[in-house]
C-alpha positions in Angstrom: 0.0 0.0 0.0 1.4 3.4 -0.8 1.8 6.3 1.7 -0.3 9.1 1.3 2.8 11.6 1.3 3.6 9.6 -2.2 -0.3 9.9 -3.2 0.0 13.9 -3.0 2.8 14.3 -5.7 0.4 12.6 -8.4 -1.4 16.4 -8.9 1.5 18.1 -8.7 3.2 16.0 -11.5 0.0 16.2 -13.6 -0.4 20.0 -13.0 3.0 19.9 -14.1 3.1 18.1 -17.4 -0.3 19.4 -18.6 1.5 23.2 -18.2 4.8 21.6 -20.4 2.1 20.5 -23.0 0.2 24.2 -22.9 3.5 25.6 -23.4 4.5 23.4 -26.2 1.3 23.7 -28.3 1.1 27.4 -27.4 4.4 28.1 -28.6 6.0 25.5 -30.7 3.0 24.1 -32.4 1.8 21.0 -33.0 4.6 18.9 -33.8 6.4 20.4 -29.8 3.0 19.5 -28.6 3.2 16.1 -29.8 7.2 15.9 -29.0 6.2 15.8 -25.1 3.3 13.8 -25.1 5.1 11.2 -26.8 8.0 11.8 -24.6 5.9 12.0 -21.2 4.7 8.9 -22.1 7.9 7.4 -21.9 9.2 8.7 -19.2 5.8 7.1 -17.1 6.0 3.9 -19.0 9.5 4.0 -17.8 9.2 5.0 -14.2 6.3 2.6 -14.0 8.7 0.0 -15.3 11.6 1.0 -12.9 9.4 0.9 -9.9 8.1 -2.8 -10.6 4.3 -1.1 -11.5 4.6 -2.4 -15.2 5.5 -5.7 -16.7 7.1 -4.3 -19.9 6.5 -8.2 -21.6 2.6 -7.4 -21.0 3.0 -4.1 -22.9 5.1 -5.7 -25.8 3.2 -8.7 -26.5 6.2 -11.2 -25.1 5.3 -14.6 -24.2 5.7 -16.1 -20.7 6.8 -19.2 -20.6 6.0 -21.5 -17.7 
């Protein structure tokens, strides 16, 4: 179970990457806009995966063997 100092952050980060995304479409355009969705997307799939949260063989397709 996660701590609910952790469980704060989440608003934070989201207020956070939705202003990085207003910024980039505002003043870069579509293609900027697009450059940090794709990239912020990443970046969660990868903390996700770092933390143990995501099992990156699920998201690929990989077969388990047992």
């Amino acid at each position: 179970m996660k701590g609910m100092d952790e469980l704060r952050w989440w608003p934070v980060v989201g207020l956070a990457f939705g202003t990085a995304l207003g910024f980039a479409g505002a003043f870069g355009g579509v293609g900027a806009f697009l450059i940090v969705l794709v990239l912020g997307v990443v970046g969660l799939l990868t903390g996700r995966a770092i933390m143990g949260d995501l099992d990156l063989r699920e998201l690929i397709g990989g077969r388990r063997h047992s």
